[in-house]
N, C-alpha and C positions, 0 to 999 in steps of 0.2 A: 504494500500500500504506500501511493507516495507520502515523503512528508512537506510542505508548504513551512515557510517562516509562517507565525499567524495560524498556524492549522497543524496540531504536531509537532511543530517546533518553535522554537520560543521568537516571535519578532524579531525581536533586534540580534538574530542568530545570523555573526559577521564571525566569519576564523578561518582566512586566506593562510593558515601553515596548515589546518586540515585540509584544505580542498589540494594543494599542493599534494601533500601527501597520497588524496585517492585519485585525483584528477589528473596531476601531473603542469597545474597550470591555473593561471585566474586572467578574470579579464578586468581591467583596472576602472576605475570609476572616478571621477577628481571631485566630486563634493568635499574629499577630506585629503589631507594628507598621509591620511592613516591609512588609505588606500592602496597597497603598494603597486608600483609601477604608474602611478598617477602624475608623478612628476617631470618635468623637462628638465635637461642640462641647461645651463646657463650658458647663453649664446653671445658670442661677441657681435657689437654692432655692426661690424662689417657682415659678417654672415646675416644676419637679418638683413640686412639690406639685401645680399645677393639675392635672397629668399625673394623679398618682394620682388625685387624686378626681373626675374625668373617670372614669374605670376603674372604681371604685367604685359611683358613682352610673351608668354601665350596665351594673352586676351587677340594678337595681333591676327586679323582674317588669315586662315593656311599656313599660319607660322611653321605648324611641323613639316611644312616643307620647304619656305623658304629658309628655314635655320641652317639648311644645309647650303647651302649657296652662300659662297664667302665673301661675295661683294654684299649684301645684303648681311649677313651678320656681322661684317666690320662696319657697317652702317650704328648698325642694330648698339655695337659695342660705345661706338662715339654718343649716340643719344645716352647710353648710360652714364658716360662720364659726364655728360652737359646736366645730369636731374640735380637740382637745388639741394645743397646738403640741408639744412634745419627742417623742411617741413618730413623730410625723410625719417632722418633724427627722431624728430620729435615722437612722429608716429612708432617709433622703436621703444622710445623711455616712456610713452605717457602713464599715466597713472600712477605715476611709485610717487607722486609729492602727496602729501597729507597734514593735515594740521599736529604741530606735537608740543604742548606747553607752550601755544600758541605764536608757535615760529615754525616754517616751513623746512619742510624735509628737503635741502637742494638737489639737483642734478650734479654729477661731476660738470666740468665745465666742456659744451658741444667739441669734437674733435672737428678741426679745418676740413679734412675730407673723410669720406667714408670708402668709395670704387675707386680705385685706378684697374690698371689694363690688365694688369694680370687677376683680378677678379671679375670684369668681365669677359675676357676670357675664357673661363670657368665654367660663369654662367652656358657658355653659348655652348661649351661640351656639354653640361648638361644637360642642357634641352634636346641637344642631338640622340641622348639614350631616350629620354624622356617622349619625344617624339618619333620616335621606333618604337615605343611599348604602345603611346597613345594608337598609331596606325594599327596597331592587333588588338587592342582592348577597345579600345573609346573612350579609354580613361588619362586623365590626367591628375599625378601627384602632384600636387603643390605645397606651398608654405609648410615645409617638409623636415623636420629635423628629429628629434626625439620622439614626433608624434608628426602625421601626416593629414592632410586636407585632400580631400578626391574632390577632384571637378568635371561632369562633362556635359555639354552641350547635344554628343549626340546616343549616347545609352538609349533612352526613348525615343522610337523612331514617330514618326508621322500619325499613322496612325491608332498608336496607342495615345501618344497624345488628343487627338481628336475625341479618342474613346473617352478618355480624361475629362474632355469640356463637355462633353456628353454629362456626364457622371456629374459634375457640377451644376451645370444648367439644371440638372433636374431637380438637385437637391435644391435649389435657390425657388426655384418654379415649386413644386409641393411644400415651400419653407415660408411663402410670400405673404403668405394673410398671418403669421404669428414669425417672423425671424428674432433669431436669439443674435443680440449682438450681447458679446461677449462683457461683463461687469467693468467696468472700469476702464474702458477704453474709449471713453467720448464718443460712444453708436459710430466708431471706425472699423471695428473690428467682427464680422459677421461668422459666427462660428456653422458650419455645416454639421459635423461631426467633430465632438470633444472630450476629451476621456474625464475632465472633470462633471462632465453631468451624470448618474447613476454610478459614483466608484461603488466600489466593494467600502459597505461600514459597517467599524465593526462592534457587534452589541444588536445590527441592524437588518443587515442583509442575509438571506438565507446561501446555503452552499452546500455541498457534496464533496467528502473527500475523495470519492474517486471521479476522473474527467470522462463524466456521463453528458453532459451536454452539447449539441452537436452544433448546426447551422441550422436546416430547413425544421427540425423537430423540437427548436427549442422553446418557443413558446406554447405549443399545446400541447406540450407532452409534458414541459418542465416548469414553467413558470409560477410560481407561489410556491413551489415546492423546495425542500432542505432542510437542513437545522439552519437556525440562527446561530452566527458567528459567537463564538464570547468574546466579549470585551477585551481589552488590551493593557496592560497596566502602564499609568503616563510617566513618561520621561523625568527620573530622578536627576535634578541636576548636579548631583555627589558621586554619581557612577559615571566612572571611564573619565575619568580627568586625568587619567595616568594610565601610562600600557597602550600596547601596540590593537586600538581600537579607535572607532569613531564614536563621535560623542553622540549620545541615548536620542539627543534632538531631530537629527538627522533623519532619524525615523518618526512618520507621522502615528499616533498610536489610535485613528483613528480612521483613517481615511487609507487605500491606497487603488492609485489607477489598475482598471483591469484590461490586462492584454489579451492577445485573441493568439491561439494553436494553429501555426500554418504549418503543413505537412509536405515536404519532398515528396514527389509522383515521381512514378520509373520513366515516363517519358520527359522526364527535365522539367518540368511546371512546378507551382506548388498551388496546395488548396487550401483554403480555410477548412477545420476540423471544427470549430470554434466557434459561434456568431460575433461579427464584428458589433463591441458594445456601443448602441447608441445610430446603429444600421438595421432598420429594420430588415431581417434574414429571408425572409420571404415575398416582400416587397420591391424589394435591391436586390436580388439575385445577379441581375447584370453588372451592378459597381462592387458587388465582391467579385465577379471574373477580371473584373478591369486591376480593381486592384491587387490583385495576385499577381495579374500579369508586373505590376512596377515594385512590388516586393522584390520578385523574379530577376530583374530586373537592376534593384537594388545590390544583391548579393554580390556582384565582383569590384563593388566598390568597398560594400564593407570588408570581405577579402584583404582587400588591400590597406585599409587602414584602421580596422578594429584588431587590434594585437593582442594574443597572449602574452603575458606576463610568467615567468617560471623561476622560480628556484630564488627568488630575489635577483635577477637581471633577465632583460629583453630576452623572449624568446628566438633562437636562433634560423626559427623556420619564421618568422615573421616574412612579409612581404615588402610592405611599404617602408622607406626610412627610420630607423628608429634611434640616430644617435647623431649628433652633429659630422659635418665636414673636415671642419679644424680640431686640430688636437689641444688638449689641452697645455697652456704654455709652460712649458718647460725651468724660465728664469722669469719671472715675474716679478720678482721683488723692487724697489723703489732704488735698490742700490746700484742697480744691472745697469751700468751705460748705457749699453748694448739697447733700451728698453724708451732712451729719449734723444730728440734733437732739441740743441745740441747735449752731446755730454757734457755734463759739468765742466768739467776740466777743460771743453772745446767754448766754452760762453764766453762770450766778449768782455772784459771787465779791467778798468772800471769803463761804465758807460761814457758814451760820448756826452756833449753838454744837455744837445736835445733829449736823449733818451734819458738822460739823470732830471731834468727838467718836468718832463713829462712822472714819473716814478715818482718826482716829490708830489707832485699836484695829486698821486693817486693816494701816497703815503699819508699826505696831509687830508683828503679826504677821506679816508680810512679810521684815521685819528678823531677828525669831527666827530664821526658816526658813534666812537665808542666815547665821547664826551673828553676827550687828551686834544687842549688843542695849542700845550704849550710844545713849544720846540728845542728837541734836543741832539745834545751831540752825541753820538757815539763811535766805540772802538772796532774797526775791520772786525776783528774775531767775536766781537757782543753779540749775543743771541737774542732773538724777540719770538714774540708770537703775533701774528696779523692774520684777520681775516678782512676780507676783499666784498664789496658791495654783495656778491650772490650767496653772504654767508662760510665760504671754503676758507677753512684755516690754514695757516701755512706759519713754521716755526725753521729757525736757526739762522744764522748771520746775515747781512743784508744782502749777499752776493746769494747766497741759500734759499733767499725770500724769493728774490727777484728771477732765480733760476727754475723755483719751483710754479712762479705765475708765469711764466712765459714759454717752457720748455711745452715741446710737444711729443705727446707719445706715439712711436713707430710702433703702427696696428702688424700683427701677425699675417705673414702674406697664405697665400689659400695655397696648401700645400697639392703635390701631384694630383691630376686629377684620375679621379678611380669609380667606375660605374657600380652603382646602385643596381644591383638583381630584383626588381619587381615582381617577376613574376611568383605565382603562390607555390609554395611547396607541393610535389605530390602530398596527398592524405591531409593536408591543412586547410584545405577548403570549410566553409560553415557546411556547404553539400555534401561534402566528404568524411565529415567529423561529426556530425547527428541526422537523425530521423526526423527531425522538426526542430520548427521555432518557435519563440512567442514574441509578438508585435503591440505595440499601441498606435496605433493609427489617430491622427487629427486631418482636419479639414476645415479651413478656412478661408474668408476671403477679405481682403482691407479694403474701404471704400472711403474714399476720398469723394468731396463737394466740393464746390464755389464757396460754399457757406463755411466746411471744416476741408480745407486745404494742404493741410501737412502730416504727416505723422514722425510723432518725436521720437529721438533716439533711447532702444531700447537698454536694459540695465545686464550688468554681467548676469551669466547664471552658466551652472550645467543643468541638463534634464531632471528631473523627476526627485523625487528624497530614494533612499535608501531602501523603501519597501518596494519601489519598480526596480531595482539594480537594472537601472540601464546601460546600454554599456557601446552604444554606435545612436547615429541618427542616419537617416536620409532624406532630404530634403529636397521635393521637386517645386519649382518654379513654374505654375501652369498657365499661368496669364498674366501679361501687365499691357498696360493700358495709360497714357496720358501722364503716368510720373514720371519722377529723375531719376536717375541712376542709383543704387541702393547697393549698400555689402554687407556681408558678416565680419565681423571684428573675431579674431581669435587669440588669446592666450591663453598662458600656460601655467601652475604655482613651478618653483622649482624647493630643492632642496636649502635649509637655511642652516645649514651646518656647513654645507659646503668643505669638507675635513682637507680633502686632496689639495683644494686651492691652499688653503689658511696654513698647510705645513710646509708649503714653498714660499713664503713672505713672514719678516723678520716682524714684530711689532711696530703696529702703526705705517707700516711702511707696503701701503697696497692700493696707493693712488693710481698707479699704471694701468691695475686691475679695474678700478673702477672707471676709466677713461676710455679704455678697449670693449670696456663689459655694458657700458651704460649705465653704471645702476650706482645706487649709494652704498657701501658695503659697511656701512657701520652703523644702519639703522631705518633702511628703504624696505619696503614691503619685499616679498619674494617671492616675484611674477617676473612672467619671461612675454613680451610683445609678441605674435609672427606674424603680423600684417594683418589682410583682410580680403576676403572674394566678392565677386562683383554675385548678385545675384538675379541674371539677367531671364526673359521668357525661355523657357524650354530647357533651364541648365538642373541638372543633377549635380546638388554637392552634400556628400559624405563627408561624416570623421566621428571619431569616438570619442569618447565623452570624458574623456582626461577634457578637453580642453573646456575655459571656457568661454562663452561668445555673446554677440550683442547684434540687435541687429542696427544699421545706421540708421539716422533721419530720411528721411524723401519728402516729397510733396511734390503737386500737381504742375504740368508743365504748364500745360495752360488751363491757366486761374477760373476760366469761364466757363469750365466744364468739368463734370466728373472723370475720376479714374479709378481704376482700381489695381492690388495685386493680389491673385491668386495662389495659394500653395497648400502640397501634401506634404505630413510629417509623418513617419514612420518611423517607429522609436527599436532600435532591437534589447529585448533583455536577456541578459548574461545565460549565455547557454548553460552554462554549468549550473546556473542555480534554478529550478522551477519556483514560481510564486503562482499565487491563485489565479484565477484565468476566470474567462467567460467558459470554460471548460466545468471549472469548478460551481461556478455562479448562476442561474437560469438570469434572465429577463427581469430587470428590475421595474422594464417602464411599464406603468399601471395601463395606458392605453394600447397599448400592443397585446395586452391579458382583452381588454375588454372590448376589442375590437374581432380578434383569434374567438371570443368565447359568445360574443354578442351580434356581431357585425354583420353578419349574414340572418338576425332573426328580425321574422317580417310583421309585422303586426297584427295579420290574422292569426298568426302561430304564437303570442303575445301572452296568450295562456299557459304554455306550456312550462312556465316560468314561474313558480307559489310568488304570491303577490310579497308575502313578509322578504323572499330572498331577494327581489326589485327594488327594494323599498332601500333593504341595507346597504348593497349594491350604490343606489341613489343618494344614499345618506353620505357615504364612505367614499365614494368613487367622483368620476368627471362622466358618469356615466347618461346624465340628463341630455347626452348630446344625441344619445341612442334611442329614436324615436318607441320603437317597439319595446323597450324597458320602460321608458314610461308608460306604455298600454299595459304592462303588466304590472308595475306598481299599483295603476288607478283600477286592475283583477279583484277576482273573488277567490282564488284559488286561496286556501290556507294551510298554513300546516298545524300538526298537535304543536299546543306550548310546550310543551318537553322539547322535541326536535329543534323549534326554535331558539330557545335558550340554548340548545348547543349548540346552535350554528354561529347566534351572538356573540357567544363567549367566545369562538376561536376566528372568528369572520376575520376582524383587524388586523390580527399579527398576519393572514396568510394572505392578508393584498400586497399584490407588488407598491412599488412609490408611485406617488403623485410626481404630475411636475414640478408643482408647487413647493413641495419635501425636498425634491432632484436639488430644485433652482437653492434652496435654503443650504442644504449638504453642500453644493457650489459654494457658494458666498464664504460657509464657512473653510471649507477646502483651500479656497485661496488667500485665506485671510491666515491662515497655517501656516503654506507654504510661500507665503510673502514675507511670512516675518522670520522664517529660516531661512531663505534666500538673502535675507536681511544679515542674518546673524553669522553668515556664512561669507559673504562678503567682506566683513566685520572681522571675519579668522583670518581670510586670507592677508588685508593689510596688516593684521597684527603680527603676524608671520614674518619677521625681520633677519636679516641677514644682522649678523656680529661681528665679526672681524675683528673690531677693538679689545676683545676677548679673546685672547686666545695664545 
């Protein structure tokens, strides 16, 4: 008999060295850090750069094959070198400033350039293997390094797409006289299909420990049927503050999304086992074939960039990139010549008049700021400490001061270039490696007016809490219409121990580090940048759920008329682990019971109905909508009070939900997982690098 977290086994049942042990492997999750294999390396600015403009440059129309043409990729090489260093930059470091005792966390200070020739260069091999895989796959890796981003434009061919707008249109057309736009998103936001309406709750919803519930037979055969779930006991905030776990929060102890059982067919397909929750199963017959087919579809992206995690390091049959370009630097320390222009010992000194002229005016402004604005003399060898208008301190003799505000750090050049192996291991496939999946499917659509014109930039997150263990997304693009250009934002937490760095640099002496790396190392949050994908009509982008992402702002091109954007989200969860399912669960929605059980009864047949069971029905239900239950309510049929009273007493617990309940469990659902989202956001900036220690 399986066991389910929440059913059998205890909720918040997380122990990544057991599953190791029977499994041989875990698929990594970034809600926490406690997640192992969730983290990025810490990447040097230059390589993120490379990254984006890799990304970039295969937005270009047939890049994969003008990449090969060397008049056209020394083109290609010169544009890189011409892109703007700071807005580059910036998009590398953003987010590590934060408020601290009410002074700013600085940047180290922007390095003068980021590309030269020998990294793009690089770049342009890259894309040459990159664009050989794409011609046999249709896949594109991108923003690639410890974790990878799959992008492709043509996975979905023509007419699944079309099936697609089909499959929307209809739902929008039967959605039209009652649409659910989504809470809190300023009636922008039109939900078709959304796993927060009817989750699995628990205290609330009925269920089955074995996966008895199918597609076409799930409501008349299953629905009102089950035990009711037991409750869940709430998040102690005294457990798991220590040890190799995520904290209790992280799991909602109330609430969790239910995914649907798709099944590998021997002819290559897969089928829903499962009703899609919140699809009615017998009325959509056609948008479950549709969407199998882009599950189906899905799979060689997740392949490629949903990775096992083993033994505590990357699995070695991984597919898609799993570790940086650059090695790690070998001499790093503040002391290393080798590591600035100029070397100490090569700086001009003493300054000329101008340059000493200039130095005082900065010296003496420097002084203002910290309230010193008498002037003094001192000895060649006298030591100070001075910090510089963006906050950076700098200590030891004036020739020491001046050497250390002006030198600039020589970035690590991009070592031999050596091809990335793409493609999936024999036996590594998800096809190859289980008998089925489980899915959460969403379906949405953003609607833009004249009236509301824009929609605003989304907040970081990864998927779901810890009771869906999600562990890939896939994300299609199915219509856009009269907005601007739009992307996903992606980052990454990294490690804040960082050991390997911190025993190659002496105390205090890992400013080089911080210059090359972007980051503050003595007290910056500990996130890694990797740019961001365009997400344009008809494009498929994948990645797994280490990362996490945002979506940009947009708004309407032109102001005078509506737009919209379209999209399917398909969420995968961790093979390894099974959770409740609509396998588990019948049919929560009360009108899919009463439509299955009443819908077809006609008014002369109105009797057939004891007037008492119409009545509760009526009382209890939305069922007034149903002409012929009212003919049998305003009946004579009756039953004995005996039978009565027991149908009373147990009538309420076995109705499926209202909308009204659905819509209520929403509200509170998202008011849950907003304020963990909140509070997760909140781990990650508190997550700091140390350096200064150590």
């Amino acid at each position: 008999m399986t066991q389910y977290p929440g059913l059998c086994l205890a909720l918040r049942y997380f122990d990544p060295s057991d599953q190791l042990s029977t499994a041989g492997a875990i698929y990594p999750m970034g809600i926490s850090a406690h997640c192992w294999g969730s983290q990025s390396k810490m990447l040097l600015v230059r390589e993120a750069a490379m990254m984006i403009v890799m990304d970039q440059l295969s937005e270009k129309p047939h890049w994969y094959e003008k990449v090969h043409d060397n008049a056209i990729a020394d083109k290609w090489i010169e544009e890189g070198l011409t892109i703007p260093v700071q807005p580059l930059y910036d998009t590398i470091t953003r987010g590590k400033i934060r408020e601290r005792s009410g002074s700013e966390i600085t940047y180290p200070r922007r390095l003068p350039t980021l590309l030269n020739r020998q990294c793009m260069e690089y770049c342009i091999q890259e894309l040459r293997v990159k664009a050989e895989y794409y011609k046999k796959t249709g896949l594109i890796p991108t923003l690639d390094a410890s974790a990878t981003v799959v992008k492709s434009d043509v996975l979905v061919g023509k007419q699944l797409h079309e099936q697609l707008q089909v499959a929307f249109a209809t739902l929008q057309k039967d959605q039209a006289a009652s649409p659910d736009w989504h809470p809190k998103t300023d009636g922008k936001v039109q939900n078709l299909l959304h796993p927060s309406m009817y989750p699995l709750v628990y205290g609330k919803s009925r269920v089955f420990q074995e996966e008895v519930v199918g597609v076409e037979d799930a409501i008349d055969r299953w629905a009102g049927k089950g035990t009711v779930i037991r409750t869940q006991p709430a998040y102690d905030p005294g457990a798991n503050q220590w040890g190799d776990a995520p904290a209790g929060n992280l799991w909602s102890a109330t609430y969790q999304w239910l995914p649907s059982n798709v099944k590998f067919q021997d002819d290559g397909s897969m089928r829903f086992t499962s009703y899609v929750n919140n699809l009615h199963p017998v009325k959509y017959r056609s948008i479950y074939r549709v969407l199998e087919k882009l599950i189906e579809k899905a799979l060689p992206a997740w392949d490629l960039c949903v990775t096992p995690y083993q033994r505590r390091s990357v699995a070695s049959s991984s597919a898609g990139r799993t570790l940086p370009r650059f090695p790690m630097p070998d001499k790093p320390d503040d002391l290393n010549d080798e590591n600035w222009d100029p070397p100490f010992d090569k700086m001009e000194w003493p300054l000329s008049e101008e340059e000493a002229s200039q130095t005082q005016a900065e010296d003496d402004a420097a002084s203002s700021a910290a309230g010193n604005d008498e002037e003094e003399e001192y000895e060649e060898e006298e030591e100070f400490d001075e910090r510089d208008s963006e906050g950076n301190w700098f200590g030891g003799t004036k020739r020491e001061i001046h050497w250390q505000k002006t030198r600039i750090a020589i970035q690590p050049e991009p070592p031999a270039f050596e091809a990335w192996d793409y493609g999936v291991k024999p036996g590594m496939s998800l096809r190859e490696k289980f008998k089925d999946l489980q899915v959460i499917v969403k379906m949405a659509s953003i609607e833009l007016t004249p009236e509301k014109p824009d929609f605003p930039q989304g907040s970081w997150h990864v998927e779901g809490l810890l009771n869906e263990k999600i562990v890939g997304t896939a994300l299609y693009y199915l219509d856009s219409e009269n907005i601007t250009t739009s992307h996903l934002d992606f980052r990454m937490q990294t490690d804040h121990y960082q050991t390997e760095l911190m025993k190659l640099v002496g105390q205090d002496r890992f400013s080089w580090l911080q210059l090359v790396y972007g980051t503050n190392l003595r007290n910056a949050p500990c996130l890694q940048n990797y740019g961001s994908v365009e997400t344009k009509q008809g494009r498929l982008v994948a990645f797994p759920n280490t990362f996490q992402h945002r979506v940009s702002p947009f708004e309407l091109k032109d102001k005078t008329k509506p737009g919209h954007r379209r999209f399917i989200a398909i969420w995968l969860v961790d093979p390894l682990t099974r959770i409740i399912s609509t396998a588990n669960v019948p049919p929560q929605q009360q009108s899919w019971w009463l439509d299955q059980a009443f819908g077809k009864l006609r008014v002369p047949d109105a009797n057939k109905v004891p007037q008492p069971i119409a009545k509760l029905i009526l009382e209890q239900t939305s069922g007034d909508k149903i002409e012929a239950l009212q003919a049998a309510a305003n009946g004579r049929r009756e039953l004995p009070p005996v039978v009565l009273e027991m149908v009373r007493s147990q009538f309420g617990d076995a109705l499926p939900m209202s909308e009204e309940e659905a819509e209520e469990h929403r509200l509170k659902l998202m008011d849950e997982r907003t304020s963990t989202e909140k509070h997760t956001r909140d781990q990650w900036f508190r997550t700091e690098y140390n350096f200064c220690e150590h």
